[in-house]
C-alpha positions in Angstrom: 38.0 43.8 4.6 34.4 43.7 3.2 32.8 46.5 2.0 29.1 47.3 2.8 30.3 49.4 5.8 29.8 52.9 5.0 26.2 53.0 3.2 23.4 50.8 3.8 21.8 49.7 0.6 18.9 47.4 0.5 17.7 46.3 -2.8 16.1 42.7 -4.3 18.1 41.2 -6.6 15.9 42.1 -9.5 16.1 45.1 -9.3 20.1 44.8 -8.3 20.1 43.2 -12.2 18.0 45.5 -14.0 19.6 48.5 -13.1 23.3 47.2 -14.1 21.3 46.3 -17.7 21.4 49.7 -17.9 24.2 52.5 -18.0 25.0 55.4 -15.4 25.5 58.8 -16.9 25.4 61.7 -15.1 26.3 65.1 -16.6 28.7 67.2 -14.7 27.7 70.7 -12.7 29.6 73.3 -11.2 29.4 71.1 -8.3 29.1 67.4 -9.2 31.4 65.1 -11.5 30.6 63.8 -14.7 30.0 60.1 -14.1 29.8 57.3 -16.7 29.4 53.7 -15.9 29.0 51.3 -18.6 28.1 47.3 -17.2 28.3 45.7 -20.3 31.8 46.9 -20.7 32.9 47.1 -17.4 34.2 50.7 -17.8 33.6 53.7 -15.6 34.7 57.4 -15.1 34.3 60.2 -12.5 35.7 63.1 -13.9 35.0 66.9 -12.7 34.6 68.2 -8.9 32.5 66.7 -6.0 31.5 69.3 -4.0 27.2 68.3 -3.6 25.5 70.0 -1.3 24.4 66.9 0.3 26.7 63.9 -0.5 24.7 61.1 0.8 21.7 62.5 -1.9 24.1 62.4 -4.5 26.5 59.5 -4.5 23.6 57.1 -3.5 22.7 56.3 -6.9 26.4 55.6 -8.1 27.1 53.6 -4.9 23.7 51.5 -5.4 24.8 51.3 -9.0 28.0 50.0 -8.6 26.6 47.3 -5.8 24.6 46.0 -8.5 27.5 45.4 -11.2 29.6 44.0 -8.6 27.3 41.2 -8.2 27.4 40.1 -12.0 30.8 42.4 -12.8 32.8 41.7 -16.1 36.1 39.7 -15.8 37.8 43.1 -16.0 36.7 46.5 -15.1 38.8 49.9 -15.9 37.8 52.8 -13.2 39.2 56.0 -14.2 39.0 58.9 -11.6 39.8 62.1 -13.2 39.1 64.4 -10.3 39.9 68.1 -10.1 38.7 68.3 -6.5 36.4 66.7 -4.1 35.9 67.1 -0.7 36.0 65.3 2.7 32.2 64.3 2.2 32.8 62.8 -1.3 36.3 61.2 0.3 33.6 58.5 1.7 31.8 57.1 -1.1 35.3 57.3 -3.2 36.8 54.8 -0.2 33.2 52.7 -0.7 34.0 52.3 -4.8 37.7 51.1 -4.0 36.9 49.0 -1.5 33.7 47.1 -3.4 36.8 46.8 -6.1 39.1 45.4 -3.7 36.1 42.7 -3.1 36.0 42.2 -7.0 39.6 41.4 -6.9 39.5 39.3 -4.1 36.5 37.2 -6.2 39.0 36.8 -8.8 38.3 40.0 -11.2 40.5 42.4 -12.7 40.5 45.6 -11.7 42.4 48.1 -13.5 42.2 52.2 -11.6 43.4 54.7 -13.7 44.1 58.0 -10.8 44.3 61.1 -12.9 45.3 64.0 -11.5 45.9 67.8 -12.9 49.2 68.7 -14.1 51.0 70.1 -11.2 48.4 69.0 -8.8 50.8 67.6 -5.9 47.8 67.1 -3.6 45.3 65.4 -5.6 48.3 63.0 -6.7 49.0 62.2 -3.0 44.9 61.7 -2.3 45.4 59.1 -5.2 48.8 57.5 -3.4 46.9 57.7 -0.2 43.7 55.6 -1.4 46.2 52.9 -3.0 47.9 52.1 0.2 44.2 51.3 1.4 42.9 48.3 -0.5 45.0 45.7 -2.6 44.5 47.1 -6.5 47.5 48.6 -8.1 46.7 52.2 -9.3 48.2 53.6 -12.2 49.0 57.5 -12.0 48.6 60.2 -14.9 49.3 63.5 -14.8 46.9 65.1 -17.2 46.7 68.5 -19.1 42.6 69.0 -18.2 41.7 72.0 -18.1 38.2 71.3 -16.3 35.4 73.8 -17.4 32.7 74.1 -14.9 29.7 73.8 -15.7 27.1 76.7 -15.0 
């Protein structure tokens, strides 16, 4: 399945290279997750919540971000989602990421997910089990002692 469903995104390819040239960082807030995506090493994190007021507003930049590395991506790239919580309107871009992933490894990429979930968290460990059984990339699951501190 080919991604490109969910979120139109128009861009030239210029711009498409430029802004992979440069990193993603977004600090976290009480309501948004802390999000650091590196091209040249082909590593990224969302760690925190993702509770936005308005979703599309939010993720657009990340999913226009990570459209631009997957055209040029590194031969491997290591996504770690370290999520306390998000909810049903961040579900949607999450599904986008994974499945522009799946397309990297169906171009012949690595892709290596890293679902981590908090320690005794049954639900968010099953969101992570659910999303795996949706596109072709092996996760890896770790249960992890964060205790995540809001920010105010």
């Amino acid at each position: 399945m080919k991604s490109g469903v969910f979120f139109k995104i128009n861009f030239d390819i210029g711009l498409l290279l430029r802004i992979v040239m440069e990193k993603l960082e977004l600090q976290a807030t009480a309501k948004t997750p802390f999000v650091s995506f590196n091209g040249e090493t082909g590593k990224m994190i969302i760690q925190g919540r993702s509770i936005p007021d308005n979703a599309d507003e939010y993720w657009q930049p990340i999913l226009q971000w990570f459209y631009a590395y997957s055209t040029e991506p590194k031969n491997t790239t290591t996504f770690i989602f370290d999520m306390e919580y998000f909810n049903i309107s961040s579900s949607k871009p999450v599904l986008f990421l994974l499945h522009k992933m799946n397309d990297l490894i169906e171009s012949g990429f690595e892709v290596n997910i890293e679902w981590r979930y908090p320690q005794g968290d049954e639900e968010m460990l099953e969101t992570g089990n659910d999303y795996s059984c949706m596109v072709k990339i092996p996760f890896k699951f770790v249960e992890s002692e964060n205790n995540f501190e809001l920010a105010v």
